[in-house]
C-alpha positions in Angstrom: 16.2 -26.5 -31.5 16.0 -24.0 -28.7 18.5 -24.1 -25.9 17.1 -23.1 -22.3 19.3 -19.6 -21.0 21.6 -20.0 -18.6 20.7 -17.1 -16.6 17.1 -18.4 -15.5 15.7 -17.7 -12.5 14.1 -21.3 -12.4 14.1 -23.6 -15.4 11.3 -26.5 -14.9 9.5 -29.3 -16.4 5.6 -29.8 -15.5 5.6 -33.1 -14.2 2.7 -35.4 -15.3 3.7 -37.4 -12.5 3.5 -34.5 -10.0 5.8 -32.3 -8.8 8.5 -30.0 -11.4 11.4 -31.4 -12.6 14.5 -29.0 -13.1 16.2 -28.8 -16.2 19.7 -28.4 -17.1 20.6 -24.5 -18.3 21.8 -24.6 -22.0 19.9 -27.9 -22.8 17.8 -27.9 -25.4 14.1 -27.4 -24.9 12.2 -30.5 -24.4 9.8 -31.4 -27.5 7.3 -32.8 -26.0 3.4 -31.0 -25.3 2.6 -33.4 -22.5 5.1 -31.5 -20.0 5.2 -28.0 -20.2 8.2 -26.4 -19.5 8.4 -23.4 -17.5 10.9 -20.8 -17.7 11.5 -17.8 -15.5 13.9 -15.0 -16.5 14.9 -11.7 -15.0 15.0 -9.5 -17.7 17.7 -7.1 -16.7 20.1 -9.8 -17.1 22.3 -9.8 -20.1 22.4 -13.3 -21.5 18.3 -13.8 -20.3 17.5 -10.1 -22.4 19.3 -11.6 -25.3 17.7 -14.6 -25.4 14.0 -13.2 -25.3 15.3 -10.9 -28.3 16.4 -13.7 -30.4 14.0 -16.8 -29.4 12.0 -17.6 -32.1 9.2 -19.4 -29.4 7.7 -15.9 -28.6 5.9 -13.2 -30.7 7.0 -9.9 -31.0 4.0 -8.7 -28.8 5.0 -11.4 -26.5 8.3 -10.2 -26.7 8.4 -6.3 -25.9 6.3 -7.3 -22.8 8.5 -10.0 -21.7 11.3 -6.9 -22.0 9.9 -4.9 -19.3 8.0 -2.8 -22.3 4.7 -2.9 -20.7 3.7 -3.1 -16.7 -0.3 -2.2 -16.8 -2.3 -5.2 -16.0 -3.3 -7.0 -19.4 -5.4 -9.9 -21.4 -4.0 -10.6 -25.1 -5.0 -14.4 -26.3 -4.0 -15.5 -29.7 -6.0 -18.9 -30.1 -4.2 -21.4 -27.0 -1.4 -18.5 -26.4 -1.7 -16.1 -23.9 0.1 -13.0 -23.0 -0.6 -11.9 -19.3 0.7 -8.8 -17.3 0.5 -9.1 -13.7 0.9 -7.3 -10.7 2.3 -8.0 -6.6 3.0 -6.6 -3.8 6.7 -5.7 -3.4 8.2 -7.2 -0.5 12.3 -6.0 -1.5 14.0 -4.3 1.0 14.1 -0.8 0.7 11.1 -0.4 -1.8 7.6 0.4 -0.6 5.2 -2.3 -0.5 2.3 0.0 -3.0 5.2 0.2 -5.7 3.7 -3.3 -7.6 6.3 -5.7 -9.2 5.1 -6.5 -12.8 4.8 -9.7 -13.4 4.8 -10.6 -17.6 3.6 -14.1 -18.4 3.3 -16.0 -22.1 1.5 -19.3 -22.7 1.3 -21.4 -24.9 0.5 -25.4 -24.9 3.8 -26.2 -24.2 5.7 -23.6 -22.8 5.6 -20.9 -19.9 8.2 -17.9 -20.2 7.5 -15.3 -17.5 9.7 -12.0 -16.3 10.1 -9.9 -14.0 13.0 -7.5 -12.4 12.3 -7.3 -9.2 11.8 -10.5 -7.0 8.3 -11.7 -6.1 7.5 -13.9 -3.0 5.0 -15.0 -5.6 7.2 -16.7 -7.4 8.6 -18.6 -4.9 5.0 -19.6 -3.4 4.2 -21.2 -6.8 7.6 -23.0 -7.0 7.1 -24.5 -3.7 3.4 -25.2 -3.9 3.8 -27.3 -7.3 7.2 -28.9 -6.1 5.4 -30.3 -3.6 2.7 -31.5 -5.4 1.8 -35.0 -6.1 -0.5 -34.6 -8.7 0.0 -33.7 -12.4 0.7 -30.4 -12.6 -0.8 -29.0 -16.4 -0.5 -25.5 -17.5 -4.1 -24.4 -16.0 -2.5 -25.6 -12.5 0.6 -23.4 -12.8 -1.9 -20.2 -13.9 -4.0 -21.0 -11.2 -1.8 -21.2 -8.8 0.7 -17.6 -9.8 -3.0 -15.8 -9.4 -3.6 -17.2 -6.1 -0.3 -16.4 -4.9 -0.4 -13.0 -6.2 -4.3 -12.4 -4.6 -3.2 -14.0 -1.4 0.4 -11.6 -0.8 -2.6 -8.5 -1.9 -4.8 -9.7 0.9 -1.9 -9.9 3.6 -1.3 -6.4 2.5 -4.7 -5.2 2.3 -5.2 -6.8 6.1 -2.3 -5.2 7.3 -3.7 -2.0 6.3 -6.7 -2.7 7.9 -5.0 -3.2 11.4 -3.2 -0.3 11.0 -6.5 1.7 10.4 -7.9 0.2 13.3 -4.8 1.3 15.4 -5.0 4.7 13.9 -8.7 5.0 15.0 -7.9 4.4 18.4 -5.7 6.5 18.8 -7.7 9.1 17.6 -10.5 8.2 19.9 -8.2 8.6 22.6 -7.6 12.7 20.7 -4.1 11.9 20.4 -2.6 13.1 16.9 -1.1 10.4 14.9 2.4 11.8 13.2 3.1 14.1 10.5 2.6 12.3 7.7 1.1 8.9 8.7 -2.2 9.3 7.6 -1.2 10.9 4.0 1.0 7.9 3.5 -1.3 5.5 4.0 -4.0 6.9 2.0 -1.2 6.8 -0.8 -0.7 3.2 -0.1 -4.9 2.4 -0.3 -4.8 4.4 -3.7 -2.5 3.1 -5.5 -2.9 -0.3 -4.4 -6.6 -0.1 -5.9 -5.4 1.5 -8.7 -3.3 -1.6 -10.1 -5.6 -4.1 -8.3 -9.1 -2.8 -10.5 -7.9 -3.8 -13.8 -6.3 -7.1 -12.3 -9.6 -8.2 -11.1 -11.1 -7.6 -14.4 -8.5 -9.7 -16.1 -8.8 -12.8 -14.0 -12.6 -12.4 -14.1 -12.1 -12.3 -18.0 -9.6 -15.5 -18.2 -12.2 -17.2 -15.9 -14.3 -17.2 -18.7 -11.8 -17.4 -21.8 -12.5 -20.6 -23.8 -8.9 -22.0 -23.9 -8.0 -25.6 -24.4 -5.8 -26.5 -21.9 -7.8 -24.5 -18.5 -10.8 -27.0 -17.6 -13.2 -26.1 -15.9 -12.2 -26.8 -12.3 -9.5 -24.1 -13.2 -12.6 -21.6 -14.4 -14.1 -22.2 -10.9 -11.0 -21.4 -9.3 -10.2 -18.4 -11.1 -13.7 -17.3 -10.3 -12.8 -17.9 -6.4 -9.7 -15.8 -6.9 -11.7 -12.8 -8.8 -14.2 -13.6 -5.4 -11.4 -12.2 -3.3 -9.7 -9.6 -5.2 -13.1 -8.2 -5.3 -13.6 -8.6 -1.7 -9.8 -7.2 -1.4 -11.3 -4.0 -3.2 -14.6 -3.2 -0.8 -11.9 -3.1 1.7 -9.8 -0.8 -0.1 -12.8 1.2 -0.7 -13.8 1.2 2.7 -9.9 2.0 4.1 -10.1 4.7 1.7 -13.3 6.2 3.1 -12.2 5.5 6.5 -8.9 7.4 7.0 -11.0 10.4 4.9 -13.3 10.3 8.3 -9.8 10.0 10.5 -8.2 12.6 8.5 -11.0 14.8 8.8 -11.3 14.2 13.0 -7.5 14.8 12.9 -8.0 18.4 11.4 -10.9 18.8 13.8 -8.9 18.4 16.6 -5.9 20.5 15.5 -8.4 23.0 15.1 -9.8 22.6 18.3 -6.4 22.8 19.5 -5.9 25.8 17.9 -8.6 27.4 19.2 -8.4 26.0 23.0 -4.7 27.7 23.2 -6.5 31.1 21.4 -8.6 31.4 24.2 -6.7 30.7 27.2 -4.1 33.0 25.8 -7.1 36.1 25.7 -8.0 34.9 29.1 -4.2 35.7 30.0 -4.4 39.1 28.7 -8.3 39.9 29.9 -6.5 39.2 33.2 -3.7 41.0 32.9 -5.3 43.9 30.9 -6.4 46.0 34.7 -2.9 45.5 36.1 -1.0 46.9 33.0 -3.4 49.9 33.1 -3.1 50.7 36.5 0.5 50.1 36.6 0.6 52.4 33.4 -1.3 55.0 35.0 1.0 55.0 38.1 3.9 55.0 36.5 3.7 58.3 34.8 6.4 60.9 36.9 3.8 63.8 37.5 3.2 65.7 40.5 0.4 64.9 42.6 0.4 61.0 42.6 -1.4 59.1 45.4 1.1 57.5 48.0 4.2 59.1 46.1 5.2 60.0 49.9 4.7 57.0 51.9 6.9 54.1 52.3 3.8 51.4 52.4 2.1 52.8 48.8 3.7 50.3 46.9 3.2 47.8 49.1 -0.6 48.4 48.9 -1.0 49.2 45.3 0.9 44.9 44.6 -2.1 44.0 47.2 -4.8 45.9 45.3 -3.6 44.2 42.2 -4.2 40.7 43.7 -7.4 41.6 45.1 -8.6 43.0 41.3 -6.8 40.0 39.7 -8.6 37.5 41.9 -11.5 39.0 41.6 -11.5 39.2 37.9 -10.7 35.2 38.0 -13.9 34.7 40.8 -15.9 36.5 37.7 -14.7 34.8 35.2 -15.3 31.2 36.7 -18.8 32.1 37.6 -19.2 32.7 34.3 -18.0 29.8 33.0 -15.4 31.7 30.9 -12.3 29.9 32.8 
């Protein structure tokens, strides 16, 4: 008989009278199909590794993913068993939120084995949404439930994004440059966040419609509902994306704008100046025969002339509509 691993992130009992039931680590695996059992392990840890290499309650597909050996989004069913690989938003400190924590889940009708390395809030929604519960909880309950968690941490996300668009686009409509690098990063973030979330709605759309003994059909429905969202999660991925491609395209227009405003006023600068530095260049050669060389009040007259052609040259200018 198989022993439960001591190292277990949470070892539980579904509870046909509602709620989950905690079992002891190193007891033996209850052998009953009535209560599912539900066992989550961080692979990373020694005795929890060790265990998933040696159990004999896993395939050997089942258990390279369980290992950390695969983190794309996947669908295997082998009759009542299922192998699932999901993904979450990571919410550990330090880590950026688009860098998805894989979460690998096997089924079958008696027992739940899932992994992970990183911590999910996920996880911890699930525990405290079923602990609470006063109904049965079956195995379609606990699925249900780890792909409504993991959709609804996506869509806080996804809406955060969304507000920070909107901030971003005011901004911009008040021309004020957002900073170097803001607008690259969150493009990043949109991309790669669709990137895991496309196959993911495909695979709960897919187990919605899976024939498997112990999901009813109030769990189809539900999964349905959930592929409803992620879908809707996606138009607004999509639509982020194609936003900050507008924002990011404004941004360069107005750098450019920028560019080009300074350009000018600097060749204003020198079309003013250009008369004075020829004049001044012209009277500062030392040859014989220069006007006013001999009177004390020349210079005097020549700064004032220069004001007079300098203002003038602004008058012309502004009439123009050039300044």
């Amino acid at each position: 008989m198989e022993k439960i691993p001591k190292q277990c992130i949470y070892r539980l009992q579904l509870s046909v009278e509602g709620g989950l039931k905690p079992l002891a680590a190193g007891a033996e695996l209850p052998a009953t199909t009535t209560a599912p059992v539900w066992l989550h392990l961080d692979y990373e840890q020694p005795e929890a590794a060790d265990w998933l290499r040696n159990t004999n309650l896993v395939t050997e597909s089942a258990r390279e993913a369980l290992l950390g050996q695969s983190s794309r989004p996947k669908l295997v069913r082998q009759g009542d068993n299922l192998l699932l690989t999901l993904r979450g938003i990571n919410h550990n400190q330090g880590d950026s939120p688009e860098e998805m924590v894989a979460l690998r889940i096997y089924i079958t009708p008696s027992l739940i084995i899932s992994s992970r390395h990183r911590p999910l809030l996920s996880e911890k929604d699930v525990y405290e949404q079923l602990g609470n519960s006063e109904e049965p909880v079956t195995l379609g309950d606990w699925l249900v439930e780890m792909c409504d968690a993991l959709t609804d941490r996506v869509g806080e996300f996804v809406e955060s994004l969304h507000d920070r668009i909107l901030r971003l686009e005011e901004c911009i409509m008040e021309r004020e440059i957002p900073g170097h690098g803001l607008l690259g990063h969150m493009r990043k973030q949109l991309i790669l966040v669709r990137r895991y979330l496309s196959p993911q709605l495909d695979l709960v759309a897919r187990l919605a419609s899976e024939k498997i003994g112990w999901l009813n059909d109030d769990d189809r429905r539900r999964l349905l509902d959930i592929a409803d969202r992620l879908r809707r999660w996606m138009d607004d991925l999509d639509a982020g994306l194609a936003r900050t491609a507008v924002l990011a395209e404004e941004v360069n227009n107005m750098m450019t704008e920028a560019t080009n405003q300074r350009a000018y006023q600097m060749s204003i600068m020198a079309l003013l100046f250009l008369p004075a530095s020829f004049l001044t260049g012209l009277f500062g050669v030392n040859l014989g025969g220069m006007p006013g060389a001999g009177s004390p009040a020349a210079f005097w007259v020549f700064c004032l002339g220069l004001l007079a052609l300098g203002a003038g040259l602004g008058f012309w200018l502004h009439r123009n509509r050039w300044w």
